[in-house]
Backbone as CSV, one residue per row, in Angstrom:
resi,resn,N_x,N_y,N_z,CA_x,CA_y,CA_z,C_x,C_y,C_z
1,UNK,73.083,69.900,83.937,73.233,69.176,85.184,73.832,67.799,84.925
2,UNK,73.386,67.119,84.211,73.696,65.652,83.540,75.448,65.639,83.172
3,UNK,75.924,67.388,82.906,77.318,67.115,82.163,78.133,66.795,83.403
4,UNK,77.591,67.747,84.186,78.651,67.666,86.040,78.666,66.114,86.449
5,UNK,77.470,65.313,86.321,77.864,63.839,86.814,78.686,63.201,85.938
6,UNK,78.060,63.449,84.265,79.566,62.944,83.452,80.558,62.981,84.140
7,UNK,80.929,64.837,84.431,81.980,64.052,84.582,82.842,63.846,85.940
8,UNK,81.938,63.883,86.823,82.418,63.260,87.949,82.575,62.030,87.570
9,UNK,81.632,61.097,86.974,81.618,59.424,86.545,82.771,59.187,86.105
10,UNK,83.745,60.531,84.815,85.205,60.154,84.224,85.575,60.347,85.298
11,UNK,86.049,61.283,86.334,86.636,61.693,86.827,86.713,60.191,87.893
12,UNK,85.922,59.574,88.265,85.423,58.805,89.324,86.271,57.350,88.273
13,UNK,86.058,57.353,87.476,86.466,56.109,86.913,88.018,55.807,86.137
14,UNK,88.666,57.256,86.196,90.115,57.517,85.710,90.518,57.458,87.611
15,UNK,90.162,57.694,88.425,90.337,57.283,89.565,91.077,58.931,90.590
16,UNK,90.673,59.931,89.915,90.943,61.012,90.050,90.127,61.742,91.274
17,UNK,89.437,61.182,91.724,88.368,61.279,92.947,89.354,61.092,94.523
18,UNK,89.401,61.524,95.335,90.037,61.604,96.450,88.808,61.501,97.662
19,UNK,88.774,60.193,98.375,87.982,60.671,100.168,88.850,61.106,100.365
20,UNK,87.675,62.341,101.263,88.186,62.566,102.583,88.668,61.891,103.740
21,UNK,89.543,62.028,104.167,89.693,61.134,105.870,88.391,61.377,106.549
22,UNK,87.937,60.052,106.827,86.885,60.641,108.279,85.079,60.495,107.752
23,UNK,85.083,60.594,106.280,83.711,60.812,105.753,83.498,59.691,105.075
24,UNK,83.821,58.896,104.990,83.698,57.401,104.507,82.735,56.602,106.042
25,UNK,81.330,56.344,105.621,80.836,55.799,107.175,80.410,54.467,106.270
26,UNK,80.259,53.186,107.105,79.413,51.659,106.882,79.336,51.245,107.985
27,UNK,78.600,50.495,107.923,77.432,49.260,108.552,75.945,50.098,109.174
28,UNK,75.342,49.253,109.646,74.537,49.705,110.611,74.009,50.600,110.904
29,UNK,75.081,51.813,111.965,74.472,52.682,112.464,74.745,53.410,110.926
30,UNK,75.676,53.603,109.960,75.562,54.439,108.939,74.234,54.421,107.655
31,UNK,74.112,52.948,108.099,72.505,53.289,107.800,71.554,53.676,108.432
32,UNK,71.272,53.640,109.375,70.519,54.274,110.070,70.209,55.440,110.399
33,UNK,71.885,56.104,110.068,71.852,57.526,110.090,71.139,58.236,108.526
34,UNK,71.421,57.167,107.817,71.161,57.920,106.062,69.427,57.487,106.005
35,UNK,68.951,56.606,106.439,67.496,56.592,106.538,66.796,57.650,107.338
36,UNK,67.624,57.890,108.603,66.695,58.979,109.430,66.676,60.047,108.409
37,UNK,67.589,60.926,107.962,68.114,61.899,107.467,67.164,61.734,106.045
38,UNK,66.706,60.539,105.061,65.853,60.794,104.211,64.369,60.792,104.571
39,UNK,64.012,60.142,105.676,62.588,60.955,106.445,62.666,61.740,106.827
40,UNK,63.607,62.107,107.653,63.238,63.567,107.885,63.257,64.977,106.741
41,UNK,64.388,64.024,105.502,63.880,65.326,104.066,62.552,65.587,103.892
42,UNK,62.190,64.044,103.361,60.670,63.619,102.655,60.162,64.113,103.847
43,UNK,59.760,63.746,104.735,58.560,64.732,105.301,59.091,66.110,105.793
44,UNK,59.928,66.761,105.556,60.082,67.960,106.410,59.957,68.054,107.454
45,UNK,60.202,67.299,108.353,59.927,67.486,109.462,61.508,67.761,110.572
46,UNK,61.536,68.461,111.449,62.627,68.725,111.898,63.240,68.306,113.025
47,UNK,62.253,66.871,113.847,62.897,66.186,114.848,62.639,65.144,114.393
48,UNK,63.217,63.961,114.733,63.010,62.566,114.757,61.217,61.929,114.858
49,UNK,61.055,62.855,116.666,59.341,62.402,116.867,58.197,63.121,115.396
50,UNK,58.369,64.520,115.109,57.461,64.789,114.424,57.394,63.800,112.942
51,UNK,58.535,63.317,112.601,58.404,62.643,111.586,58.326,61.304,111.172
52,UNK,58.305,60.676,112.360,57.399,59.336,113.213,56.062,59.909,113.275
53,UNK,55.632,61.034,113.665,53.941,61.306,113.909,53.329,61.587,112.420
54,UNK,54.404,62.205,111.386,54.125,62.275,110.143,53.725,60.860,109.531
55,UNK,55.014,60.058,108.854,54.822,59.040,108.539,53.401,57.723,108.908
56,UNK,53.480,57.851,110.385,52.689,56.820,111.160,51.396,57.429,110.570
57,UNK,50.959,58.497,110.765,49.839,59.254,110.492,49.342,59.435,111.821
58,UNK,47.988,59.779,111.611,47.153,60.224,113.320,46.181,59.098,113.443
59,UNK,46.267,58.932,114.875,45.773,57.834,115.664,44.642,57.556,115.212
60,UNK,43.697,56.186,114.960,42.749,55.893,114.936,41.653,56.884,115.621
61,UNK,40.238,57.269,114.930,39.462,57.840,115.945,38.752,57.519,116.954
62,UNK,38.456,56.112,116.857,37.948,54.945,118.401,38.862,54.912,119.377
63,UNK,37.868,54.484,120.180,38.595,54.242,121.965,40.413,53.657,121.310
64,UNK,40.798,54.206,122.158,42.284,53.928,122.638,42.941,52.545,122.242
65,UNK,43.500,52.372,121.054,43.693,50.822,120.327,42.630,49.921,119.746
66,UNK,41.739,50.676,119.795,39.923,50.375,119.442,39.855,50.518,118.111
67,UNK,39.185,49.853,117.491,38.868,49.973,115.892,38.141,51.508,115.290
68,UNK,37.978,51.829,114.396,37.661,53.086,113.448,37.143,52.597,112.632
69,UNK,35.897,52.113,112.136,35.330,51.865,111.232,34.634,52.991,109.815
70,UNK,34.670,52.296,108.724,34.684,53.152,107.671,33.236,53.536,107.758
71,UNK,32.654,54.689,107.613,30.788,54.335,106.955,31.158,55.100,105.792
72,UNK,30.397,54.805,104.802,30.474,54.846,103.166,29.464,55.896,102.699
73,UNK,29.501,56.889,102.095,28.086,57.175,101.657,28.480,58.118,100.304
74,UNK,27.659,57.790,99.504,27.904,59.032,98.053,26.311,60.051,98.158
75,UNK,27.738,61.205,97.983,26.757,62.621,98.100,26.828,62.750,96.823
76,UNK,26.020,64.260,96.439,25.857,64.938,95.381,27.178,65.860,95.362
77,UNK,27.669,66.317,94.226,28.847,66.831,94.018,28.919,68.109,94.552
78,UNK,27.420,69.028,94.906,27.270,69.879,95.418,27.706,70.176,96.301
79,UNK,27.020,69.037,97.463,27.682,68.673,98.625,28.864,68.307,99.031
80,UNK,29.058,68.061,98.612,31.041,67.569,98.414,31.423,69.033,98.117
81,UNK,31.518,69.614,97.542,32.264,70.940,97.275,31.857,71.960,98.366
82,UNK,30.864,71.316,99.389,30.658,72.354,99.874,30.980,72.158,101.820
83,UNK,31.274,70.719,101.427,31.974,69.809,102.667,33.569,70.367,102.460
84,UNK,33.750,70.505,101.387,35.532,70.861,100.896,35.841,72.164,101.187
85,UNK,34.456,73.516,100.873,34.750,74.371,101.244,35.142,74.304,102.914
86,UNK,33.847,74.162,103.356,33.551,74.425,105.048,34.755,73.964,105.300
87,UNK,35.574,72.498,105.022,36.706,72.533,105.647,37.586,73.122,105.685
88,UNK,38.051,73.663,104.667,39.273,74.613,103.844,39.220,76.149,104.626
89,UNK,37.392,76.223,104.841,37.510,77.543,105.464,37.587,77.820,107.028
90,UNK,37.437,76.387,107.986,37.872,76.116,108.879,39.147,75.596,109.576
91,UNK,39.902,75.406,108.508,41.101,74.328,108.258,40.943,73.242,108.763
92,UNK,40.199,72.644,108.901,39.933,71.214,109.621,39.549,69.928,107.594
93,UNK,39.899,68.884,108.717,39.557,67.879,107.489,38.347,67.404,107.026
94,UNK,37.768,67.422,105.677,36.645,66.530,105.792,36.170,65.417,106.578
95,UNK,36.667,64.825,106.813,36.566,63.524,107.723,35.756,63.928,108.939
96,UNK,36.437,65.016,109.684,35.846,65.661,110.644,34.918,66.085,110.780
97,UNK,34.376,66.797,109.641,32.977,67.757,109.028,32.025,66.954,109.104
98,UNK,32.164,65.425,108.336,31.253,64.427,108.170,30.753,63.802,109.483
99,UNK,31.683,63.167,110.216,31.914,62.651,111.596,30.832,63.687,111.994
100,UNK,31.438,64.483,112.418,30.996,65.649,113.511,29.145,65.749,113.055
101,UNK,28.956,66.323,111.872,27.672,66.183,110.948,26.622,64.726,111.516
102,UNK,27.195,63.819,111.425,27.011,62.282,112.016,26.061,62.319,113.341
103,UNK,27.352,62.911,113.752,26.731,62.477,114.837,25.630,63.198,115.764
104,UNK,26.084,64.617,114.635,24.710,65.304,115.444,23.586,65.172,115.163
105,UNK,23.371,64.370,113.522,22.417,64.155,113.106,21.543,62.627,114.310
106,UNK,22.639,61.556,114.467,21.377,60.732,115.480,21.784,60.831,116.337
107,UNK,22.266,62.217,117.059,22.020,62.879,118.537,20.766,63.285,118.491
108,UNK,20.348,64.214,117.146,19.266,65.121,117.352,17.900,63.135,117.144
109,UNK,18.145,62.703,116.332,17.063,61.538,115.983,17.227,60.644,117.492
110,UNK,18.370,60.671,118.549,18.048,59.936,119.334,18.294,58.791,119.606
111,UNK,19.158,58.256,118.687,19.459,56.728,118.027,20.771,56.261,119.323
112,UNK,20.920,55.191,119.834,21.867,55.046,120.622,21.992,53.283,120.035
């Protein structure tokens, strides 16, 4: 692979290289076009919006522009592998499992 850029590089530097009419783009919008076009590689994504919803990630889980606060806790490794299963076998994220777990736990205790 390395020999083909050789020798495009001679080829490019003996001056043996020819543009095309027409495919030569600058300024601005030609960047703009070569940035969209490498997000949308890197994420795979196949419109403009999905790969804005990629990148950005997913919305905070609090009220509507509302904060998401972290709570912290270390389990046993047991538990963890078994938070990893349940998700994997639900397809949903840990995050969710825990949350969800949360809150039913001081629903059921009552805690407001």
């Amino acid at each position: 692979m390395s020999t083909k850029y050789e020798e495009l590089a001679a080829r490019a530097e003996r001056g043996e290289l020819v543009v095309k009419p027409g495919t030569v783009r600058r300024g601005d919008a030609a960047a703009h076009d070569e940035i969209q076009r490498l997000v949308m590689e890197a994420t795979g994504a196949s419109t403009v919006q999905e790969a804005a919803n990629i990148a950005v990630g997913r919305p905070r889980v609090g009220a509507k522009g509302g904060q998401s606060p972290v709570v912290r806790a270390r389990v046993p490794q047991s538990l963890k592998e078994r938070v990893a299963a349940l998700a994997e076998r639900e397809q949903r994220a840990e995050s969710d499992i825990v949350r969800e777990a949360v809150a039913a736990y001081v629903e059921m205790r009552q805690v407001s």
